[in-house]
N, C-alpha and C positions, 0 to 999 in steps of 0.2 A: 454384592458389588465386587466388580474383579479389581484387583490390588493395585493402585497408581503406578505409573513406572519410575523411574531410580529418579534422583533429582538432573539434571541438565549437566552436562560435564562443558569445561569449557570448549569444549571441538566444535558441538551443537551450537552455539550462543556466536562462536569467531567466524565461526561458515555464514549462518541465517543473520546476522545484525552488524558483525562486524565489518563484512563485505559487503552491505549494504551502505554505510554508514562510508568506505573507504571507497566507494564508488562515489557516491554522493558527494565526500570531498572533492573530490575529483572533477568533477562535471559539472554541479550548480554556478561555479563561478563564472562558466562559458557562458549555458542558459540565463545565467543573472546579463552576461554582457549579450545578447542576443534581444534580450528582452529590451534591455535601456537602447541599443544602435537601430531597432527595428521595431516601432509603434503595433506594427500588423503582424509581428511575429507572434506565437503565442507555447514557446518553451516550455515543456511539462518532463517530469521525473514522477513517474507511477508504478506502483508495485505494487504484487497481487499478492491477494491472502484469504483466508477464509473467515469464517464466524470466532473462533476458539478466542481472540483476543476478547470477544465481547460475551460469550458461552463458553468459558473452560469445560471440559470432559477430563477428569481426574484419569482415566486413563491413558491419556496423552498428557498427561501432567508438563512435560519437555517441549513439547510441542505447541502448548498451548501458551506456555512460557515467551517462548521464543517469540511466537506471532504477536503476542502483547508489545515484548519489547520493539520489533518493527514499525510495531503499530504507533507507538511512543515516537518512536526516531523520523519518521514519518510526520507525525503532529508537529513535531518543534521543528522539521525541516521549512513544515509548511509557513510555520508562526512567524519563522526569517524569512522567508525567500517569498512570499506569495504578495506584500508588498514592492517588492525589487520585481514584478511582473511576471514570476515563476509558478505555476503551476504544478504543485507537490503534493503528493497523493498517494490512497489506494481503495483498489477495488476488490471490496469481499463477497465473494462468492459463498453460497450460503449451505452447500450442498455441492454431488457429483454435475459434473456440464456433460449434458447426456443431448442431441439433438432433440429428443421425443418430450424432454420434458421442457414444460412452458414458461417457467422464470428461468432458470438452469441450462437453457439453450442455449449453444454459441451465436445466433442472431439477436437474441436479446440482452445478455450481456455485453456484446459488442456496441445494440443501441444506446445501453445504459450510460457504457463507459463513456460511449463519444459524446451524447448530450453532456455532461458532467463536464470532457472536456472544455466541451463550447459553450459552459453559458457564460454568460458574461458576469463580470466582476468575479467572477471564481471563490465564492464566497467559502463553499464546504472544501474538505481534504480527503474525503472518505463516498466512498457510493459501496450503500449496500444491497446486494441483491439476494 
């Protein structure tokens, strides 16, 4: 087994989650007022990630860190705002997006994504592919 990598220093953690997180503040409260002044709007904040939150690989130890924590910020973004009529999410891709291959396509995870978007009540936060 090859040797984990070092633990996550804070550069990695303030890039991948804290600019997420600082984005986020930023924008949901529009999406929050778009959602309440327009019944047929449908405001979404989505961001992509892979499997490693749900399958760490020890040797991406930082990486796999990282995407957990989005994937957290993500969940509780959704737990507030998805009430308020926001749409808050991500989509993990579960593997390379290769055109040849058949879940991992860009025509199918582009399906995946928009059905997700559109269904109605928007119950889930997450589409995995």
């Amino acid at each position: 087994m090859e040797e984990p990598d070092r633990p996550p220093n804070l550069t990695s953690v303030q890039i991948n989650v804290s600019a997420l997180y600082s984005i986020s503040s930023r924008y949901l409260p529009h999406l929050s007022a778009v959602a309440s002044s327009d019944p047929s709007a449908k405001p979404a904040l989505v961001a992509t990630s892979s499997m490693l939150p749900h399958h760490p690989y020890p040797p991406f130890f930082s990486l796999s860190l990282v995407k957990a924590a989005q994937r957290n910020l993500m969940q509780s973004l959704h737990l507030t705002y998805a009430p308020q009529g926001v749409h808050v999410g991500v989509i993990n891709v579960g593997g390379p997006v290769s055109k040849e291959h058949e879940v991992w396509s860009p025509a199918n995870i582009a399906e995946k994504a928009w059905n997700w978007f559109d269904e109605e009540g928007r119950e889930s936060f997450e589409v995995v592919i």
